[in-house]
C-alpha positions in Angstrom: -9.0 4.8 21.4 -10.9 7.5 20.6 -11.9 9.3 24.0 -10.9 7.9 27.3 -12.4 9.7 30.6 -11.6 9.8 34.2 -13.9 8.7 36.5 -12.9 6.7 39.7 -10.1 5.6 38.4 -11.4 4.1 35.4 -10.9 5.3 32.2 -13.3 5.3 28.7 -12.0 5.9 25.6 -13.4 5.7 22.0 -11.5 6.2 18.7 -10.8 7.1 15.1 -10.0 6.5 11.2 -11.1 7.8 7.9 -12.7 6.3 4.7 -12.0 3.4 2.5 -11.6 6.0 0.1 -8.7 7.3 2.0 -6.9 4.2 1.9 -3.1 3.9 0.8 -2.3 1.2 -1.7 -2.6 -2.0 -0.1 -0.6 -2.2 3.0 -0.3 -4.5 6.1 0.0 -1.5 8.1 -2.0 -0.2 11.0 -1.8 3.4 11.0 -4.6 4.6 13.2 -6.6 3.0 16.0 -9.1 1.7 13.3 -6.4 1.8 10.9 -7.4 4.3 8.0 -10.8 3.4 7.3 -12.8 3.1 10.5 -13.9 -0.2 10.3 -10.7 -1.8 12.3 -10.3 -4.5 9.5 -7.3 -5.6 7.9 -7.9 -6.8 4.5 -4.4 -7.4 3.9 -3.1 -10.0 7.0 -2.9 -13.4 4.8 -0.8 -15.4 7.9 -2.8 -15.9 10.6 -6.2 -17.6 10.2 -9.0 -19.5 12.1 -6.6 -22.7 11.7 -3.4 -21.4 13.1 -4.3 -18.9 15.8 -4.7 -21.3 18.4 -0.4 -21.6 17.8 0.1 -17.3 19.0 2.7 -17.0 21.7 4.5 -14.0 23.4 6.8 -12.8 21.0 8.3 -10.1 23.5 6.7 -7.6 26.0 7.9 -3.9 26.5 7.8 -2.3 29.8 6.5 1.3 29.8 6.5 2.8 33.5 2.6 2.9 33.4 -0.7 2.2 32.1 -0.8 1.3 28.4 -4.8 2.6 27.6 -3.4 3.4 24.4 -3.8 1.5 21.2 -0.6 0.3 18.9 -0.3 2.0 15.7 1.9 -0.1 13.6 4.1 1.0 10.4 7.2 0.5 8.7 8.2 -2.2 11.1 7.6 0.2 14.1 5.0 0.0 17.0 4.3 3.5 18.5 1.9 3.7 21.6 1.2 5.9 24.3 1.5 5.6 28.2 0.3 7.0 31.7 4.2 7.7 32.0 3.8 10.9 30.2 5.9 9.6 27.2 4.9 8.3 23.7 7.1 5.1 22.7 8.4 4.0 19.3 9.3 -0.4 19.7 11.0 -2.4 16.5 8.2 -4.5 15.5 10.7 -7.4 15.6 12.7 -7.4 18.7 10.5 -5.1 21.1 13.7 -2.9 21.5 12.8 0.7 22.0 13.7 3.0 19.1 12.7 5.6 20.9 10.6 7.7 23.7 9.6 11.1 23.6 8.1 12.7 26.3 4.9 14.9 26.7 3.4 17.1 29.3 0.7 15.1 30.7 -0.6 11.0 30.6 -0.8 9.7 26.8 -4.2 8.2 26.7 -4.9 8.6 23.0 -4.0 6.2 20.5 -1.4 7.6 18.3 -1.7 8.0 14.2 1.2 7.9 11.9 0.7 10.1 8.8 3.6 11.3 6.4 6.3 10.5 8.6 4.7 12.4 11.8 3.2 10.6 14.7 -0.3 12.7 16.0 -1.1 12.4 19.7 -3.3 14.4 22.5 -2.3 14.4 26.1 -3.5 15.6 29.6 -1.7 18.4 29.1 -4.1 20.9 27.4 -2.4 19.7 23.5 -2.4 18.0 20.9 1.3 16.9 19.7 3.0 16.5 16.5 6.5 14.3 16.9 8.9 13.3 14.2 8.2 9.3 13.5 11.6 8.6 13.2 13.2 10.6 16.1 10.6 11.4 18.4 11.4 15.2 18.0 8.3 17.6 18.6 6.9 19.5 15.4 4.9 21.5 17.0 1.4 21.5 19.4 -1.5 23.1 20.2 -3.3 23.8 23.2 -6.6 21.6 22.2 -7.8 21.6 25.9 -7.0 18.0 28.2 -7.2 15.3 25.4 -8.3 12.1 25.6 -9.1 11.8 21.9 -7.4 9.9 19.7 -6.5 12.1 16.4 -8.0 11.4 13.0 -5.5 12.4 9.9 -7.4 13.1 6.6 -6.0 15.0 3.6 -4.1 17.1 5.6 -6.0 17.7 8.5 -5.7 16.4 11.9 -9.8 16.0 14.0 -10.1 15.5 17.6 -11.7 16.0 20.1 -11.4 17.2 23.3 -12.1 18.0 27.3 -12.9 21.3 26.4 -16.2 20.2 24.4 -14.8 21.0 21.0 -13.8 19.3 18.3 -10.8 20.6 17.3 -10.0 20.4 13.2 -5.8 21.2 12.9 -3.4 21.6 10.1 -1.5 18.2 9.8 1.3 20.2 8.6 1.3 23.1 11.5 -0.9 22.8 13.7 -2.7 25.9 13.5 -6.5 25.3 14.0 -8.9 25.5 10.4 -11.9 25.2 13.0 -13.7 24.0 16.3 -17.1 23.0 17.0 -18.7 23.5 20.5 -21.3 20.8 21.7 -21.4 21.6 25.3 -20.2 18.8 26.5 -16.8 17.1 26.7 -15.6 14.9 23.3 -14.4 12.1 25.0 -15.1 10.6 21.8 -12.5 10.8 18.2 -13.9 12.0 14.9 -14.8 9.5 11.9 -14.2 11.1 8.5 -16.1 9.9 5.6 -16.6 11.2 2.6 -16.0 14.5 3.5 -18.0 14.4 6.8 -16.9 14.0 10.1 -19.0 12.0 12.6 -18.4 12.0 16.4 -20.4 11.6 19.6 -20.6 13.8 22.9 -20.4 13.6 26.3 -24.6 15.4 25.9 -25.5 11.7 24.3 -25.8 13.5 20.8 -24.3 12.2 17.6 -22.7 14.7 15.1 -21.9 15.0 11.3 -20.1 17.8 10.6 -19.0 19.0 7.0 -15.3 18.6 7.5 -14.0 21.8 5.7 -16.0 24.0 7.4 -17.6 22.4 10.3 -21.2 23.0 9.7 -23.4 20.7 11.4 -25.3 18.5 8.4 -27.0 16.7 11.6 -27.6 15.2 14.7 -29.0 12.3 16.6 -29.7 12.2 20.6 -29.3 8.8 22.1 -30.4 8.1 25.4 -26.7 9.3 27.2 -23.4 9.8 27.4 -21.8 8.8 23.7 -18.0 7.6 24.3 -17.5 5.1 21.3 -16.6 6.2 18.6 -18.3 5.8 15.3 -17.7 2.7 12.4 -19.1 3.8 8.7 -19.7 1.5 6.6 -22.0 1.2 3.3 -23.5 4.2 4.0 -24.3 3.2 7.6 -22.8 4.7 11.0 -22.5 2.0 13.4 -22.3 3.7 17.0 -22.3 2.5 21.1 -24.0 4.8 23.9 -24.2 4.3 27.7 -27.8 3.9 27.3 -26.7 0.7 27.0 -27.0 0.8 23.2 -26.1 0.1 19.5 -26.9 2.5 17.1 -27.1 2.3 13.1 -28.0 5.5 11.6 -27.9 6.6 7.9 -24.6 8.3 7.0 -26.6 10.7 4.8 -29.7 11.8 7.4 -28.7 10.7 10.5 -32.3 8.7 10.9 -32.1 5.3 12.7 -31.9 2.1 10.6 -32.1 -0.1 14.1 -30.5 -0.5 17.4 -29.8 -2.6 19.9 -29.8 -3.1 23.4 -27.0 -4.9 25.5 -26.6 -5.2 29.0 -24.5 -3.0 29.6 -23.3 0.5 28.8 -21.4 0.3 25.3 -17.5 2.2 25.6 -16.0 0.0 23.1 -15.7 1.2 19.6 -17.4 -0.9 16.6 -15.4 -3.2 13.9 -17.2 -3.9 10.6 -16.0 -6.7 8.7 -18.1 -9.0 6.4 -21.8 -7.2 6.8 -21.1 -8.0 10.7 -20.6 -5.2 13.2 -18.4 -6.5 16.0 -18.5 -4.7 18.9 -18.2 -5.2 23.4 -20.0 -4.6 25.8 -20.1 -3.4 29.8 -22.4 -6.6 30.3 -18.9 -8.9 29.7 -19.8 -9.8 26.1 -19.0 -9.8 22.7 -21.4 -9.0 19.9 -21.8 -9.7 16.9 -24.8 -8.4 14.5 -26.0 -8.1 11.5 -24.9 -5.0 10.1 -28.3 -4.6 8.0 -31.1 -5.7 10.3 -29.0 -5.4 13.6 -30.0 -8.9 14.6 -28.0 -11.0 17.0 -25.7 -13.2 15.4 -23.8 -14.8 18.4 -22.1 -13.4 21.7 -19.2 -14.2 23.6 -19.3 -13.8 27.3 -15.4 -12.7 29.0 -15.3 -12.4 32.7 -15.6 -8.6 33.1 -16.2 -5.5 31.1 -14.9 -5.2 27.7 -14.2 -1.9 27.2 -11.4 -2.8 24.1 -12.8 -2.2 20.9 -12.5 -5.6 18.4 -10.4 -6.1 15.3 -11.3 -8.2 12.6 -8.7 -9.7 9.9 -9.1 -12.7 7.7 -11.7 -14.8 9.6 -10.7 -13.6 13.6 -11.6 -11.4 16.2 -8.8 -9.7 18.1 -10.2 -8.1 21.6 -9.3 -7.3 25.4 -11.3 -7.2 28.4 -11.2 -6.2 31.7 -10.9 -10.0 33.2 -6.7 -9.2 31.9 -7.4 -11.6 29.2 -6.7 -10.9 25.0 -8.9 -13.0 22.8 -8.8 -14.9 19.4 -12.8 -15.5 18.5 -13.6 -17.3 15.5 -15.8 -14.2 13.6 -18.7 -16.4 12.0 -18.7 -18.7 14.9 -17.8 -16.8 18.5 -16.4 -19.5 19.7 -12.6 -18.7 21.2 -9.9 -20.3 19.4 -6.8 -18.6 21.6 -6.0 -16.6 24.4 -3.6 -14.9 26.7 -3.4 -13.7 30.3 -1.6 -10.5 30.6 -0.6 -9.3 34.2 -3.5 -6.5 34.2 -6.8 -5.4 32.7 -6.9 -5.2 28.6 -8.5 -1.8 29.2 -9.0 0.5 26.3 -6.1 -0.8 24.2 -7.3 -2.4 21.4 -5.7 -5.3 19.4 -4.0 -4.3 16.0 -3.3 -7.1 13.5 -0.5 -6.6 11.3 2.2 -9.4 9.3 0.6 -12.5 11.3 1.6 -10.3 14.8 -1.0 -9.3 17.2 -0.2 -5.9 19.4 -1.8 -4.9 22.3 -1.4 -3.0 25.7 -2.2 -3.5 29.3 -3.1 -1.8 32.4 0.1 -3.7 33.6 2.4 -1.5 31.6 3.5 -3.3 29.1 2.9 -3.7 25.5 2.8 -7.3 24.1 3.8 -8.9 21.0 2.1 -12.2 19.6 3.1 -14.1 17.2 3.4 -17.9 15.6 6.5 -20.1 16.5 
């Protein structure tokens, strides 16, 4: 998730991960909202499949005492994931019985990210936290500004962004800040780091790369407004949404536009690249997905609302929420829906994650759910 931003009562949040480069040995896990490589893809999920999907049912659901706008990160057989209840919550990926909850000052809209044994999170609360993954004990935090972000970890450093209209590069290990970049205008949005960049949008519709040691600006690109998603890199490509309405491929290396297009709606959801397809919803109720070369339209699929909920891809499926409380199974080369499941409130900014042939996921009813195959 990733930025999330108030505004009559509705919330828009965007999200983060690193390079392919920066991926651990191979690994079901989901460690970060788009899991460590930015492209919310799981190369590794071998159980469930275009054929079987249609068989998910609730596995368990786990009651927080608000909102879940936060997206699981799953690893080590744990699920952590934040709430409006002012707590972050670690849930055995098996049972759904709570390992433990730690409590923050302020609402947990940001997406957690589980590095080296320590669970990164912001908070409305002016911070960014640092808690112990398996006790829930606070390591340390800094006062970042109102966070909505959703932390980045990349050798050794923690990115995000945050209401204050920095970016905010931390210490994984202390906290203590290396940098911050002002744009002048809030960063709902989290930080992609490739390749020793870090890419990120603004609340002043401009796209950054930033070098991410010293936060030098390399370059930037003005959409037409606000930019809450949060960027996909891919082959050299950064694949990015904008409330103009827009999709946005831009060279990694320049920042000049390879194409774009226009949906009908303003774009909040954060891109998954799988395949040479960019995957990706929309305001206008859909879900696209394009070529990632030429941009063209490959197919949609229309939910009944906003879809907010950023998409994630894993051997031949495409995991995604919307607003009408529904979580969808799409077939990725086809669109057409292969499962689906009515959750007692809006699938919001939570995003699916895909991990061991389970599907997690959060609601605006405050709960988390578990899928899985008889």
């Amino acid at each position: 998730m990733r930025c999330i931003r108030i505004s009559a009562l509705m919330l828009s949040v965007c999200f983060v991960s690193v390079s392919l480069g920066q991926q651990p040995a191979a690994t079901s896990d989901w460690t970060q909202f788009h899991r460590v490589n930015m492209l919310r893809f799981n190369p590794f999920e071998s159980v469930l499949n275009v054929s079987n999907v249609a068989d998910l049912q609730r596995k368990w659901s786990y009651p927080t005492n608000a909102w879940v706008l936060s997206s699981p990160a799953v690893t080590n057989g744990v699920v952590f994931v934040g709430s409006y209840d002012s707590h972050v919550h670690a849930i055995n990926t098996t049972t759904g019985a709570q390992l433990w909850s730690s409590g923050v000052t302020g609402a947990v809209y940001s997406s957690p990210a589980v590095a080296n044994g320590v669970v990164y999170v912001g908070a409305t609360s002016s911070s960014t936290f640092a808690l112990n993954a398996h006790t829930g004990e606070q390591l340390w935090s800094y006062p970042t500004g109102d966070t909505y972000s959703t932390p980045t970890v990349a050798n050794g450093v923690v990115y995000i962004g945050a209401q204050d209209t920095n970016l905010y590069a931390l210490n994984a290990s202390t906290g203590a800040k290396r940098w911050s970049f002002f744009t002048g205008g809030i960063v709902w949005c989290s930080p992609a780091v490739v390749n020793g960049v870090v890419f990120f949008g603004s609340e002043n519709g401009i796209v950054y790369a930033l070098n991410a040691n010293t936060g030098a600006v390399i370059w930037t690109f003005a959409t037409g407004n606000q930019v809450l998603a949060s960027p996909a890199v891919a082959n050299g490509i950064v694949y990015v949404g904008s409330e103009d309405n827009t999709v946005y491929a831009l060279k990694a290396s320049t920042g000049a536009l390879v194409w774009s297009y226009t949906t009908g709606g303003q774009v909040q959801s954060s891109a998954a690249v799988s395949n040479g397809v960019v995957y990706v919803g929309s305001e206008d109720k859909n879900v696209y997905a394009l070529n990632a070369r030429t941009g063209a339209k490959l197919w949609n699929y229309t939910t009944g609302d906003f879809v907010h909920s950023s998409p994630a891809v894993a051997n031949g499926v495409v995991y995604v929420g919307s607003w009408d409380n529904n979580v969808y199974a799409l077939n990725a080369k086809t669109g057409v829906k292969l499962w689906s499941y009515t959750t007692g409130g809006p699938v919001d900014f939570s995003s699916p994650a895909v991990v061991n042939g389970m599907v997690y996921v959060g609601s605006k009813d405050g709960a988390v759910y578990a899928f899985g195959l008889p």
